[in-house]
C-alpha positions, 0 to 999 in steps of 0.5 A: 500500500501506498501510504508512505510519508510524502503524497499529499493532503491539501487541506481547503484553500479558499480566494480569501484564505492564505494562499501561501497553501498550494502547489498549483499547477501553472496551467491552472492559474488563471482560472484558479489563482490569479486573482489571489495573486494580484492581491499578494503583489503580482504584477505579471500577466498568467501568460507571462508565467505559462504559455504553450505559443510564447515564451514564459517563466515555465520555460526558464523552470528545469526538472533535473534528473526528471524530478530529483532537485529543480534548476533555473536558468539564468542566461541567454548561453543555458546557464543554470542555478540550482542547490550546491546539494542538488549538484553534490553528487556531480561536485563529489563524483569529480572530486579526487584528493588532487582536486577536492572541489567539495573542500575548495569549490569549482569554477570553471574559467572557460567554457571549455574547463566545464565538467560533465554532469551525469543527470540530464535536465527536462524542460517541460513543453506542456501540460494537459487535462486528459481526464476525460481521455483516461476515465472515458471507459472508466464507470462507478459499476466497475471493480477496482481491478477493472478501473485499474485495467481500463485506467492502464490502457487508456494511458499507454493508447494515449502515450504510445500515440503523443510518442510517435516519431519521438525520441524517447532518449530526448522527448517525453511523455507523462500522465499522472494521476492526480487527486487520488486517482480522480483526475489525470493530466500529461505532460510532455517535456524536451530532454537535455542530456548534455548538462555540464558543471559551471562552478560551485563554492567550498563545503563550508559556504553552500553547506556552511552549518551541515546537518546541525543546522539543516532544516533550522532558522536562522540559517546561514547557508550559501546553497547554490551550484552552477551547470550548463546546458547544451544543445546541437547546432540546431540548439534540440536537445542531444547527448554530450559532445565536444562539439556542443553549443550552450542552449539558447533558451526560450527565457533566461530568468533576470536577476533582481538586485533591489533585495527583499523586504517584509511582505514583498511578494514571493512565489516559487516554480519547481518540480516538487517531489510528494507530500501526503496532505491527504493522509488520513489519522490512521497513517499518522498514527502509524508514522509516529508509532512505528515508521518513522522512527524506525527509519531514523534509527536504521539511518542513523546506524549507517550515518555512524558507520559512515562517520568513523570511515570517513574521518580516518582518510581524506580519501574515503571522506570525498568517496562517501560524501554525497551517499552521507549527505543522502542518508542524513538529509532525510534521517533528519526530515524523518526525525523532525517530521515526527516530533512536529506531528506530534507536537502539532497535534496533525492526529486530532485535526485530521480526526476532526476533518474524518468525522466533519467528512463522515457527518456529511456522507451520511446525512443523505442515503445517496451520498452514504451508499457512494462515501459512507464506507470510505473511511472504513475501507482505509482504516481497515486496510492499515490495520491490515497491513499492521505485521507488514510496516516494520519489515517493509521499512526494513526491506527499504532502509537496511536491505535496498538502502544498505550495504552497497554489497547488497546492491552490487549483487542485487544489481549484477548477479541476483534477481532480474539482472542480465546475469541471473537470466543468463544463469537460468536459461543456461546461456553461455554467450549471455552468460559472457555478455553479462560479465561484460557489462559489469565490467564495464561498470565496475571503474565507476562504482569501485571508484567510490567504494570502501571495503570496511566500511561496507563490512561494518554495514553489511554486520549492523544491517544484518544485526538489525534486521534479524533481531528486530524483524519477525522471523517470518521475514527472516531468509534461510541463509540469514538463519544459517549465517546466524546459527554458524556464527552464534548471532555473531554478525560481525564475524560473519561479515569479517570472514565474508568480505576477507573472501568475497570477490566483489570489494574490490574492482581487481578481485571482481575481474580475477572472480569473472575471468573463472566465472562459474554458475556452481560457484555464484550458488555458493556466494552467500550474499548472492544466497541472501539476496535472492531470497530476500527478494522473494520474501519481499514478493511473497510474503509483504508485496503480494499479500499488501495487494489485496488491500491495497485494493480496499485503500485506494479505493477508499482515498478516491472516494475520500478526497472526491467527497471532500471536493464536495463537502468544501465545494466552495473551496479551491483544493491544489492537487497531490505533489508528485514532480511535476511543475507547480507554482506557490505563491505568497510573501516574505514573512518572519515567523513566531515559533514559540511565545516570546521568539520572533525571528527576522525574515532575513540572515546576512554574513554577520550571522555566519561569522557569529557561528564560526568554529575556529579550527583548521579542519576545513570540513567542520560544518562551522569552519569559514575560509580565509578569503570570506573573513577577509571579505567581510572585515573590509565590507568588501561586499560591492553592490550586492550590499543592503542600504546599511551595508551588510551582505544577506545570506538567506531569508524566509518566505510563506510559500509551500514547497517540498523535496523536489523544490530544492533549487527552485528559483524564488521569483518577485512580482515582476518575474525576476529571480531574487533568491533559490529555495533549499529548505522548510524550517524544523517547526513545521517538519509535519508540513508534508502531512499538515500545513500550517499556515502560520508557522511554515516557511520556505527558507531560500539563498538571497540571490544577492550572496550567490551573487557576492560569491561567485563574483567577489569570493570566487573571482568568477566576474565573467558568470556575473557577466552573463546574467541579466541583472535588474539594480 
């Protein structure tokens, strides 16, 4: 069932209500918001924002990787800003203890110096109300199962017929659901595979504060990173080559210089990720009781793990440093999003919602025969899937999530991979074939890989699993590693990985030159893995089926009838990467009684939190060059009018994983700051927003700025962009 902690439940918004609520898809404004934003300041047209025959905002707005982070371009020659930890894995990837670009940052002189990227950036075409397309053949007598069916067809019909002629490598075409299932929409989208980085600035500015501030207010953090795009001679989208020209775009976003005052308007456009805002009480009851924090511990063993390792060697600290940054972001979000539940009380204000919904539904014989029983059917499907919830998370966190052994196996021999189908057919040449493409991507993994680390994963997420997850779940070759080692897990991984032929790339090409199959059968993470995924098939996947049935029609019935019981209302629809705009003002907030915190940070908050130390990687360590900046207020124009340099300011916009790197863009369209966080007070925002105490906290434009041009020497970026004084 689908019921993790990131879909959405947007509660009611009405034209007079706080518009600082909504993920509204840029389409929709016009009809839906446009009003609403006039009065918080806007002063464009909805044609300026989104347009299919001219150019507009939309055009500017990139989902990079499909969805993972969003970018912005911001010069005529395909220049793109986005998070400094949107870009970590392509600044750690090129990084080596020669040139450590995450310690001393990047800027490419010339265009030439630039660094291939490994993600492509999507720019969307278009979006479509395809609703009636996709529930033509769809009626009320239909099962679950036919809706489904008939659902199915009708996107693939649609899809094959809009892909026609198209490159998939280069051209795509998505249809989603929205609203639980009740509407539909496509979205067509041109893909650039050729994206290369342009500069980022040292750890200790676009990650000043690491995870003791992450997600917290006030923060100091220059957030930012820097690509290219490039297109053919005919400026379409293609692959990389030498020969590449920098994509002329449709609109290139110009960059305010004025700054940010309370209350000026503010609105965001990106690719945020999932929220669950139409989570019902029995799925928050669940994440505080048992999901979350059984994420957060799972994490926070690897996290560990991880630090011991990467504190002995330089070395093994760039290797593991974006898997580290991954891990912890969301050990935090986890964390937080728990206690906010709580303290927030999202369990009784969804209770109230359930029963102002059941009231509604049964007050009339028609609605109660369609709604009444809507609740029921999700509750009944939690407290089904109750024995599954702790394997499940297990499965996601220590298993598919956990030692990398585990997924270089997974990936190269076990299950579907192209090796275990030539093992089954018994396929010699398929067999040769498949050793060649592992290979092949050996150089790459191994170049970030680290064997003790990996052994002292592989013994704690062994430990952990077969001591805190029913024994039903449990694959015979644990049980036997198990008994053999008496409960001894790290004994085990130590004799495993002395013997293993997949730690290092020379020992895997030794191990392929003698391949046999009788010899693979005897690995016994090989053993593990198989069998760990056909416990996850059989005994969690296929059993969830039959009421994930139950579930997904009891949300569809749920969020249709509450359109109905608030149909004066205006309802954003679910998060789930695709383009949305929020919109709303500059705005402090007041977390608790008696604290107000400012809308704005500047470098005199940074220097405040400095830790002085000579270890670079400290998350409070200031480079030299900064502090130099500051004590002479060498700050230039990107200075306030009393003279000191911001850093970051806070916002009322609704923005979620996804968001990070979206442009946050003033009432005339200009970009005045990038969104990288929400703050720790409203970390059950996903699930329940709350209007007065959730804020979006961006990078002032003005610091990105002040960096790449005074800090980093980098004048000829400055030199691209369209700046507005």
């Amino acid at each position: 069932m689908k019921k993790t902690i990131l879909i959405l439940f947007v509660f009611i918004t009405t034209f007079q209500a706080r518009a600082d609520e909504g993920m509204w898809l840029p389409m929709l404004i016009q009809r839906l918001n446009y009003v609403d934003m006039q009065k918080h300041g806007l002063q464009l047209t909805a044609e300026e924002i989104y347009s299919v025959n001219n150019s507009s905002l939309k055009d500017a707005i990139v989902a990079l990787g499909g969805g993972f982070c969003t970018g912005e371009i911001i010069s005529n020659q395909g220049l793109m800003l986005t998070n400094h930890h949107c870009g970590y894995g392509e600044i750690q990837r090129n990084s080596s203890t020669e040139h450590d670009y995450l310690t001393d940052g990047f800027w490419a002189k010339t265009k030439e110096d630039e660094l291939p990227a490994d993600f492509s950036v999507w720019f969307l075409d278009r979006m479509d109300d395809v609703t009636k397309t996709i529930l033509a053949e769809v009626t009320d007598e239909m099962s679950e199962a036919e809706r489904s069916v008939a659902i199915r067809k009708a996107i693939k019909t649609l899809s094959d017929k809009e892909m026609e002629g198209k490159d998939e490598k280069f051209y795509k075409v998505q249809i989603k659901s929205f609203y639980h299932g009740n509407e539909y929409y496509m979205f067509k989208y041109n893909i650039f595979n050729d994206v290369r980085l342009v500069g980022a600035p040292p750890s200790s500015i676009g990650k000043f504060g690491g995870d003791t501030d992450n997600w917290m207010w006030p923060r100091h953090t220059g957030d930012f990173s820097m690509f290219r795009v490039y297109a053919n001679a005919n400026n379409e989208p293609t692959d990389y080559s030498k020969d590449n020209k920098p994509y002329q775009p449709k609109h290139h976003l110009p960059i305010s210089l004025k700054g940010v005052e309370n209350g000026d308007y503010a609105m965001i456009m990106g690719y945020p990720g999932s929220t669950d805002r139409y989570l019902t009480s029995f799925g928050v009851e669940e994440a505080v009781k048992v999901e979350q924090p059984t994420r957060v511990m799972i994490r926070r063993a690897k996290l560990d793990i991880m630090d011991k390792g990467m504190e002995k060697d330089q070395k093994v600290r760039i290797q593991y440093a974006s898997k580290y940054a991954r891990i912890s972001n969301y050990w935090k979000y986890f964390q937080g999003q728990s206690q906010q539940l709580v303290k927030n009380n999202v369990q009784q204000k969804k209770e109230k919602l359930e029963s102002e919904f059941l009231a509604w539904a049964n007050v009339d014989e028609t609605r109660k025969e369609k709604y009444g029983n809507a609740l029921e059917l999700i509750e009944n499907s939690y407290k089904e899937n109750t024995s599954y919830t702790l394997p499940n998370v297990y499965f996601q966190e220590a298993v598919f999530q956990g030692p990398e052994i585990f997924t270089f196996v997974l990936g190269n021999f076990a299950f579907r991979s192209d090796m275990q189908a030539a093992i089954l057919a018994n396929d010699a040449a398929k067999i040769e074939e498949a050793k060649k493409g592992i290979l092949e991507e050996a150089p790459e993994y191994f170049k970030d890989y680290n064997a003790e680390i990996d052994e002292n994963l592989l013994a704690e997420m062994l430990s952990m699993f077969y001591h805190n997850v029913d024994a039903k779940f449990h694959p015979a070759t644990l049980k036997t590693i198990a008994s053999k080692n008496k409960n001894d897990f790290k004994k085990f991984a130590a004799n495993y990985m002395a013997k293993s032929p997949f730690t290092s790339e020379e020992k895997l090409k030794t191990y392929l030159a003698k391949f046999s199959v009788k010899s693979i059968k005897k690995d016994p993470i090989y053993n593990i893995m198989n069998e760990l995924i056909d416990i996850y098939i059989k005994e969690i996947i296929t059993p969830q089926r039959a009421t994930n049935t139950d579930y997904n029609k009891g949300m569809r019935l749920f969020v249709d009838g509450l359109r109905q019981l608030k149909n004066d209302k205006i309802f954003a629809s679910d998060a789930n990467s695709t383009m949305r705009l929020t919109y709303g003002n500059v705005l402090p907030y007041n977390p608790q009684d008696a604290v107000t915190y400012h809308y704005l940070t500047t470098l005199e908050g940074v220097m405040a939190k400095e830790v002085k130390t000579e270890n670079k990687n400290h998350e409070f360590y200031i480079p030299a060059r900064l502090k130099e900046l500051y004590d002479k207020k060498d700050y230039g124009q990107y200075a306030t009018k009393d003279g000191k340099l911001p850093v970051g300011f806070l916002s009322n916009n609704d923005i979620t994983g996804g968001n990070s790197g979206s442009p946050v863009i003033n009432a005339k369209g200009e970009l005045i700051g990038t969104a990288f966080d929400g703050n720790w007070e409203a970390m059950s925002g996903d699930i329940y927003f709350e209007p007065d105490l959730q804020r979006t906290i961006s990078v002032d434009i003005r610091y990105t700025l002040f960096i790449i041009d005074k800090y980093a020497g980098a004048k000829h970026l400055i030199n691209e962009m369209t700046l507005v004084r």
